[in-house]
C-alpha positions as CSV (number, residue, x, y, z in Angstrom):
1,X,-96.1,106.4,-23.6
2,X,-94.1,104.2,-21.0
3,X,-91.5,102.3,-21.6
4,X,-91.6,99.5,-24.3
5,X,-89.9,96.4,-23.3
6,X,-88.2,93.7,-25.3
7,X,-86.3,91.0,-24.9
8,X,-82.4,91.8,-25.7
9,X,-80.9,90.7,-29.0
10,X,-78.5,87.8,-28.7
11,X,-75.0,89.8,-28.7
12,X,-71.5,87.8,-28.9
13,X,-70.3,86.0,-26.1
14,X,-67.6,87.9,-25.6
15,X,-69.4,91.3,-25.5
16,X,-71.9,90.4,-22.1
17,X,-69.2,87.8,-20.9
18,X,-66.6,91.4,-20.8
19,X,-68.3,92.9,-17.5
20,X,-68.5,91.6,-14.6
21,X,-71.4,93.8,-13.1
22,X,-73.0,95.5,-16.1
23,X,-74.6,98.8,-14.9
24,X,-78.2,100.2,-15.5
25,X,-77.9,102.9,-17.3
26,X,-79.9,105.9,-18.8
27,X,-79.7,107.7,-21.8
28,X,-81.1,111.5,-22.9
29,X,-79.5,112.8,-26.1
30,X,-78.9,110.1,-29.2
31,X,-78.5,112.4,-31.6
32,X,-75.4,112.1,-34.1
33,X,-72.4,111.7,-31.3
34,X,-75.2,109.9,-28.3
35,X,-76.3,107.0,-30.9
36,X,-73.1,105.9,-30.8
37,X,-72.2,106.2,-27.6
38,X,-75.4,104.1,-26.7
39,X,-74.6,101.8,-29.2
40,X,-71.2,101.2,-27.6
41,X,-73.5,100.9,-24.3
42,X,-75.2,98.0,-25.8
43,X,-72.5,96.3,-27.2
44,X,-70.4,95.9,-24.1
45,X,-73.2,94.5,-22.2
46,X,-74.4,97.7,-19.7
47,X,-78.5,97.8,-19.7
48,X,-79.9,100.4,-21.2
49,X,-83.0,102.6,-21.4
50,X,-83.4,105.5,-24.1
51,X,-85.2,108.4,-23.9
52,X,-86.4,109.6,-26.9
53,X,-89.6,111.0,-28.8
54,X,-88.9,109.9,-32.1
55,X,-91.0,106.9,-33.0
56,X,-87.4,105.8,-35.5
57,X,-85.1,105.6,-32.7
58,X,-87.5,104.5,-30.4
59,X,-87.7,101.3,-33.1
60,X,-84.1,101.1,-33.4
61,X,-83.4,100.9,-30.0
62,X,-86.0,98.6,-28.8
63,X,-84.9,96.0,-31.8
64,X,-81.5,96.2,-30.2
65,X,-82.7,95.1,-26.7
66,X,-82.9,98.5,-24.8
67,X,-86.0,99.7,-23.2
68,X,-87.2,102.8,-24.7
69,X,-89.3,105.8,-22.8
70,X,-90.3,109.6,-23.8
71,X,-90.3,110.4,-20.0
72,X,-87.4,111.1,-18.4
73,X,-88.6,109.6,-14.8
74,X,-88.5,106.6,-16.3
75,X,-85.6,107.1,-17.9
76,X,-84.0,107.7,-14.8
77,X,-85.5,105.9,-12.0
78,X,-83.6,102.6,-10.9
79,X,-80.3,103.6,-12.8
80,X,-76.4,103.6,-11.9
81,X,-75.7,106.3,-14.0
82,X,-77.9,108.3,-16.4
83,X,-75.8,109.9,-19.2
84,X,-76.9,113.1,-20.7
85,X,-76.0,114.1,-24.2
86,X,-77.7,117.3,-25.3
87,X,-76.7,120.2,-27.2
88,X,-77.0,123.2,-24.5
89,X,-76.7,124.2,-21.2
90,X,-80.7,125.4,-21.1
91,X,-81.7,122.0,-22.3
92,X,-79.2,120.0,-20.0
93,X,-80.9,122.0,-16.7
94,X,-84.5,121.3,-18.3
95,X,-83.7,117.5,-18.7
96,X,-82.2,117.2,-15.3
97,X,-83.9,120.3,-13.4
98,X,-87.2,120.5,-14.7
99,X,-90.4,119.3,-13.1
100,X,-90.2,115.8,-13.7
101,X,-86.4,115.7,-15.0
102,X,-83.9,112.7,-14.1
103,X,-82.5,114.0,-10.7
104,X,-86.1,114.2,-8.8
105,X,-86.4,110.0,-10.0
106,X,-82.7,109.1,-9.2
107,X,-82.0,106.2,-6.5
108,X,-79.5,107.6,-4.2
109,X,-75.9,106.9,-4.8
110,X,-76.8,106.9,-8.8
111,X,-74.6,109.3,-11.1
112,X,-75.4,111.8,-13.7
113,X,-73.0,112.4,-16.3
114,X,-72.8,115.5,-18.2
115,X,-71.6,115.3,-21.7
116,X,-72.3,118.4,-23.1
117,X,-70.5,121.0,-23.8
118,X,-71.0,124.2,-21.6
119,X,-70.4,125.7,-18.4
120,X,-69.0,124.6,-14.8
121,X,-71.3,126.4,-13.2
122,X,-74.1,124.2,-14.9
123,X,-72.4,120.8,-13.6
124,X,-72.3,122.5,-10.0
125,X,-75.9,123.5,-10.0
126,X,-76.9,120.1,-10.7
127,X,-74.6,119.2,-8.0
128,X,-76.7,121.3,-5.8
129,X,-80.0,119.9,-6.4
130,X,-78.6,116.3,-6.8
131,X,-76.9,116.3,-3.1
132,X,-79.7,116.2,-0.8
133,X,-81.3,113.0,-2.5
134,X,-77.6,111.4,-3.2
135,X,-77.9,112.0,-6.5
136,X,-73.7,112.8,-7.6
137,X,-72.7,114.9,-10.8
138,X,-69.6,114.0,-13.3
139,X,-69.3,116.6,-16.3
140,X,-67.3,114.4,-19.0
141,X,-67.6,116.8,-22.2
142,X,-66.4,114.4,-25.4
143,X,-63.9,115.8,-28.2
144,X,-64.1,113.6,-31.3
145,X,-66.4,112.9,-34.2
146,X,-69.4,110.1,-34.4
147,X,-67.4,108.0,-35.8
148,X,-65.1,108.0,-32.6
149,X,-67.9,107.3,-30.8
150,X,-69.0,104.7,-33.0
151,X,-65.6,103.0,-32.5
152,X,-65.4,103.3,-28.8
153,X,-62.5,106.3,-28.9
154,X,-64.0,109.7,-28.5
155,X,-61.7,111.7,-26.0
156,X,-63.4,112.1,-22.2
157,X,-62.6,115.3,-20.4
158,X,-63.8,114.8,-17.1
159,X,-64.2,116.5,-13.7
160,X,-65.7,115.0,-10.4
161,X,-64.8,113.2,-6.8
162,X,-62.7,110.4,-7.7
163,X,-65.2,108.0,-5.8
164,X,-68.4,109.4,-8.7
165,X,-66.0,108.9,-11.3
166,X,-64.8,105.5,-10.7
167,X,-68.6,104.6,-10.0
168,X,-69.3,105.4,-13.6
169,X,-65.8,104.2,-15.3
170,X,-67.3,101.1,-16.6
171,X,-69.7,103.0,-18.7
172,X,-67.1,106.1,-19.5
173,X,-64.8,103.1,-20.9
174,X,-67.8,101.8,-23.5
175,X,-67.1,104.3,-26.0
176,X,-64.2,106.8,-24.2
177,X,-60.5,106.0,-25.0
178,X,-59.0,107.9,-23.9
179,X,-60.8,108.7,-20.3
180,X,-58.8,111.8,-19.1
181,X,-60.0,112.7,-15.1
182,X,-59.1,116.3,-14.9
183,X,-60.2,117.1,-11.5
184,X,-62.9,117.9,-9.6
185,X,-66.4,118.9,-10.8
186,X,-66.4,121.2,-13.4
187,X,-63.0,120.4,-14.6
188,X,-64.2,118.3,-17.9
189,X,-66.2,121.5,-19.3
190,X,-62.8,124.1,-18.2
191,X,-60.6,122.1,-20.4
192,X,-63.3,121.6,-23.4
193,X,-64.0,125.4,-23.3
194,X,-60.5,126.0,-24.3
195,X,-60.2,123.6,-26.5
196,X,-62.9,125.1,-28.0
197,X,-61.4,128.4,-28.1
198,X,-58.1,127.2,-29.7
199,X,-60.2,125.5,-32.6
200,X,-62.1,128.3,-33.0
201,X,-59.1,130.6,-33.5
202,X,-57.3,128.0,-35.5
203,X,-59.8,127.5,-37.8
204,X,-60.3,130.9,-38.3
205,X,-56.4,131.3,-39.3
206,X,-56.6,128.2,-41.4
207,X,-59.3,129.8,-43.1
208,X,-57.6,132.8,-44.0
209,X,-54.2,130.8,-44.7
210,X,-56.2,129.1,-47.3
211,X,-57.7,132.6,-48.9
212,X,-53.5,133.6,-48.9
213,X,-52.7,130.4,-50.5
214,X,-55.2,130.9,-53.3
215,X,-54.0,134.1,-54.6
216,X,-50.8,132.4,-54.9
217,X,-52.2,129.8,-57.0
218,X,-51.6,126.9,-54.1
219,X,-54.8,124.9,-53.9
220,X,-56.1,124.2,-50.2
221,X,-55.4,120.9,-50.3
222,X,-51.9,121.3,-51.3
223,X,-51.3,123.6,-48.7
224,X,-52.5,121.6,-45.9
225,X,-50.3,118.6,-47.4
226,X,-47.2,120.6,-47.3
227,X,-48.0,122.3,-44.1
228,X,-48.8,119.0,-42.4
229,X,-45.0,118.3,-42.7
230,X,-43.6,121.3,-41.2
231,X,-44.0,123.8,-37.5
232,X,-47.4,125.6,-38.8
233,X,-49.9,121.8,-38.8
234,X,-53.2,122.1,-37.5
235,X,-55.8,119.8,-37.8
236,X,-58.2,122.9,-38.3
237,X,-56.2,123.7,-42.0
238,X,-56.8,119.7,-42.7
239,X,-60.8,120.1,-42.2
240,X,-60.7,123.7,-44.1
241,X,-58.6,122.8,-46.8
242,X,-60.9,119.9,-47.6
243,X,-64.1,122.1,-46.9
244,X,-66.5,122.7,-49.8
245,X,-65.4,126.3,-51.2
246,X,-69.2,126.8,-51.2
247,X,-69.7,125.8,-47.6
248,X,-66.3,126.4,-45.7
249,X,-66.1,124.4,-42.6
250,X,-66.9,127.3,-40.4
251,X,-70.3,127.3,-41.8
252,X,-70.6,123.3,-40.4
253,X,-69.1,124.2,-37.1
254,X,-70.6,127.6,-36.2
255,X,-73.6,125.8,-34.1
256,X,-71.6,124.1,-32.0
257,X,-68.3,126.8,-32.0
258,X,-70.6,129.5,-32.2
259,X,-72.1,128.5,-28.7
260,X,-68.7,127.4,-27.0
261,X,-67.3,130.7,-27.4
262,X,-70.0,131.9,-26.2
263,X,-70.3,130.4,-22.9
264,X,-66.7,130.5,-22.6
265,X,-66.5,134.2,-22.7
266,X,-69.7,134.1,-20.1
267,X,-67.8,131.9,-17.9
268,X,-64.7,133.8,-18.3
269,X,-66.6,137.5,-17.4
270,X,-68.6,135.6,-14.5
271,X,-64.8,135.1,-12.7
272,X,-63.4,138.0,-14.0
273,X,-60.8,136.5,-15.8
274,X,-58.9,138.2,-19.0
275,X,-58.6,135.4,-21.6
276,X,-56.3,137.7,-23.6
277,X,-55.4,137.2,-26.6
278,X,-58.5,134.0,-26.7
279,X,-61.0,136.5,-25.4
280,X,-60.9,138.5,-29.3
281,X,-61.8,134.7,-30.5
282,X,-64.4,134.3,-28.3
283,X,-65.6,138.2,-28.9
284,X,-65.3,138.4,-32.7
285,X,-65.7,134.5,-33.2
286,X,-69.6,134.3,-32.8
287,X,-70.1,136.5,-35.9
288,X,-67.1,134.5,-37.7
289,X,-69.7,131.7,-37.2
290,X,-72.4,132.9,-38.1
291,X,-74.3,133.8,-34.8
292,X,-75.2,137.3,-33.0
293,X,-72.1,139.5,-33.0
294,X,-71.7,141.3,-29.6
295,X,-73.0,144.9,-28.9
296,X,-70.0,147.3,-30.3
297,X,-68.1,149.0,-27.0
């Protein structure tokens, strides 16, 4: 369809007057944490263009003054930095990789920034096919709910050359607080894997902490009150203990846990490194989840 272009919104003074050189940026992925994140875009002044195929947030977004596009060249050509927010690794390498993804339309010396949640190996190969046009990668996985996103303070794991990653602060800074630069590339999705684990495996034992505290006549919620005072707190017992009985939170996380452990283990066999007493989680977790339990040994 093209792009559809509108004149920008009036936004308050202080908002455009807050950056000095707004960048040109792209966007592929505003689903519940990248709408945010590209409304924070807008808000502090950056230029945006949207790609999306949905004719609602193609409407929202143009009303707010960014151009919107269902091709990714376009979304990409003549960009600082193109951000991309999608759920898996297979859809991050068709958005970037694929025969007419974002790298093949990037000016050279423009960034991609990886926000999703998977594996190293994915940031390096775009890396690869990104180097010979001067196309550089960042991997910046978030940890932190829409509504951090919304408010400008989802947590950014990051991993790249310092020189990529100060090129695409100013955006980074729109809706990360705070910004944490972990090291080089690959870095960002390292740390979020095993963060990942550790939820996964705390959520599990809050869940069955909570099963204990029943049959002892202690509610959820008072447990997670009491607990929250004293050595054992977790934010996993807080988000189980106010689940719905009839849909524990594992239930709401197991598409995005479900798929970390995943690729964590995959990662982890794919170096040949014993995760120990994490590698049970992200064995037995999947089927905790709800997803494919792995082939019995």
């Amino acid at each position: 369809m093209g792009r559809w272009h509108h004149p920008p919104r009036p936004r308050a003074s202080c908002h455009v007057n807050s950056l000095s050189s707004p960048l040109s940026v792209g966007f592929v992925g505003v689903g519940q944490i990248g709408s945010g994140m590209a409304d924070r875009i807008l808000e502090v002044g950056h230029r945006l263009a949207v790609h999306s195929r949905r004719p609602a947030v193609q409407s929202r977004y143009a009303a707010q003054g960014a151009d919107v596009t269902d091709s990714l060249a376009e979304v990409a050509a003549g960009r600082d930095v193109v951000a991309i927010c999608v759920l898996t690794d297979d859809q991050v390498v068709e958005v970037a990789l694929g025969p007419a993804g974002v790298i093949a339309a990037m000016d050279r010396g423009s960034v991609v920034v990886v926000h999703t949640t998977g594996s190293p190996q994915v940031a390096r190969r775009l890396a690869d096919a990104g180097a010979p046009r001067g196309v550089h990668v960042v991997d910046a996985p978030v940890s932190g709910s829409p509504a951090d996103a919304r408010a400008g303070s989802i947590t950014l794991l990051v991993g790249g050359g310092p020189a990529d990653v100060a090129r695409c602060r100013p955006l980074l800074a729109s809706y990360g607080d705070p910004i944490l630069h972990l090291g080089g590339l690959g870095m960002g999705q390292s740390v979020k894997l095993l963060n990942n684990l550790l939820l996964a495996a705390n959520v599990q034992l809050a869940a069955e902490a909570v099963r204990l505290a029943s049959a002892v006549n202690v509610s959820g919620p008072e447990l997670a009150a009491a607990i929250a005072h004293c050595s054992g707190a977790t934010r996993a017992l807080g988000m189980v203990a106010a689940a719905d009985p009839e849909r524990p939170v594992y239930d709401g996380l197991r598409r995005f846990l479900g798929k970390d452990v995943t690729v964590a283990a995959q990662v982890a066999d794919s170096m040949g490194l014993d995760l120990g007493f994490l590698g049970e989680v992200a064995r037995h977790g999947p089927a905790r989840f709800g997803e494919t339990p792995p082939e019995a040994d």
